[in-house]
N, C-alpha and C positions, 0 to 999 in steps of 0.2 A: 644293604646290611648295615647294622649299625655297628659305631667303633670297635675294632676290636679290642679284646683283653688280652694284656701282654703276662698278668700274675692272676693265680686262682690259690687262693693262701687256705691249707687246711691246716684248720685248729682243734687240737683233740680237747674233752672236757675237763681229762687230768690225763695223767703223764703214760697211765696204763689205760686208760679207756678206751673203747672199742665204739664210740661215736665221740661226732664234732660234726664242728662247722665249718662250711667252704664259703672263704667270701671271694667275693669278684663284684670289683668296685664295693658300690654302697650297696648291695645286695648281699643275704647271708642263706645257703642253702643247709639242710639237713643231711650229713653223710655217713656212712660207715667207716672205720678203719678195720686194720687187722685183729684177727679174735687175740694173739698176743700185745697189742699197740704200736706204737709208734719204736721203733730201735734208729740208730746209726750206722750201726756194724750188719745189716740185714743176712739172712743166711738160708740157703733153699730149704724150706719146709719150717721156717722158725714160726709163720702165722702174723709175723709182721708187714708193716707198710713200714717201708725205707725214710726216714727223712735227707732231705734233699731240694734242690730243685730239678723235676723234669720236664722237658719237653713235651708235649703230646705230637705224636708221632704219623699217626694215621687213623682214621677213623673204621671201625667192622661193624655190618650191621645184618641183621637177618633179615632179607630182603622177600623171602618168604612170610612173615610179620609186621614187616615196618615200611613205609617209605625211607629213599638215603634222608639222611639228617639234614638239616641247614646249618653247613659251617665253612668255614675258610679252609679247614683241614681238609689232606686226601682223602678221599670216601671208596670202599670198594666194598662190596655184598661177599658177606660168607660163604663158602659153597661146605657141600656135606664132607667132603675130604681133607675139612682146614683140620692142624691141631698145631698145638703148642708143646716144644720139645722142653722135656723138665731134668733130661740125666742128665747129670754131672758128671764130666766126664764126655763127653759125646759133641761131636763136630756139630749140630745143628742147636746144641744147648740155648736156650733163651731165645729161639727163631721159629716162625713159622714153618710147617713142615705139613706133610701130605701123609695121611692115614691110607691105608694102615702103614704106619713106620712102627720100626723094629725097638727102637729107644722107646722110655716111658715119655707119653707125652698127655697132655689135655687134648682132651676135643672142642671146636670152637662151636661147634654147633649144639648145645644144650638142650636141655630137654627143659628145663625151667626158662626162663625169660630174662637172665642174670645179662647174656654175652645176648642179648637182641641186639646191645649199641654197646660194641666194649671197643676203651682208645687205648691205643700203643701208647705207651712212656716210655723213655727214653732210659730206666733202670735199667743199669747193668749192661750197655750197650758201647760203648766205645770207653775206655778197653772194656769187651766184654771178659768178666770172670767168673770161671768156672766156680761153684756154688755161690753165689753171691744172691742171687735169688731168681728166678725164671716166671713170667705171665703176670709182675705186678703190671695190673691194668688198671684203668678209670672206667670203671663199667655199672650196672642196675643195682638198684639196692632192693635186699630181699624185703617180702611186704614188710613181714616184721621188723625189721631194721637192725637185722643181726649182723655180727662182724664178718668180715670179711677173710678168704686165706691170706691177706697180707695187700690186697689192695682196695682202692679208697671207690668208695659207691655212693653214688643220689638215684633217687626216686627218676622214672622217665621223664616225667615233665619235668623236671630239674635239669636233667640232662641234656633236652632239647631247650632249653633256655640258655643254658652253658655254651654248649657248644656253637649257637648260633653269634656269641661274643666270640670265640677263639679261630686265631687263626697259624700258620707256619711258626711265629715267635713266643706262641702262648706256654707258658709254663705253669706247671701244678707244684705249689710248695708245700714239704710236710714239716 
């Protein structure tokens, strides 16, 4: 594996835009952000990507679809019962959880190809707080290259390029 990458710097086009660029190192990828852009004060359902530094956390991958990925990061295959908990308000908020649950939640298993490879970030995690935002992920970007609900997307081959730099220390800056 070659060196890892400790920053992965996303730069939005302007200050409300819904694409930019992620560089790592001297390399510059194509990505999406939120369909509202970039905020600081982020807030569940606002359509933004948080600016920040976060950690990438773990990596998810549809193993029914893909091979695991080549990265430094932990890797584990989605099964059909993953989801993502989004109420506010709710003991499992912002955490992986098992469908069918009763809270509003995401499902990780998509019907589109968005969450084939989607990474935990470390928004909103320790202190975790209630609305603050839930499932911003690093995950596909749609073909089109439309915004995102609030987290940052590359194309697959982008992704498997990425991810094969990142390891435990790797962070995504907005």
């Amino acid at each position: 594996m070659r060196q890892t990458i400790t920053h992965l710097h996303v730069r939005a086009i302007s200050p409300c835009a819904t694409t930019g660029l992620l560089r790592m190192g001297a390399s510059n990828f194509a990505c999406s952000l939120g369909r509202s852009g970039r905020k600081h004060l982020k807030r569940e359902g606002d359509g933004a990507s948080p600016v920040g530094a976060w950690r990438l956390r773990r990596v998810f991958y549809r193993a029914d679809r893909l091979p695991p990925p080549r990265t430094g990061l932990p890797v584990q295959p989605l099964r059909p019962d993953d989801g993502w908990c989004e109420t506010v308000g709710d003991r499992n908020y912002n955490r992986l959880v098992k469908m069918p649950y009763a809270a509003s939640h995401e499902a990780m298993t998509r019907e589109d190809h968005l969450y084939d490879i989607v990474v935990e970030l470390s928004h909103d995690e320790r202190p975790r707080v209630q609305g603050h935002g839930s499932a911003v992920f690093f995950h596909l970007r749609q073909p089109d290259g439309g915004p995102t609900a609030g987290c940052i997307a590359v194309s697959l081959r982008d992704m498997c390029i990425i991810l094969s730099r990142c390891g435990p220390d790797t962070r995504i800056v907005i």
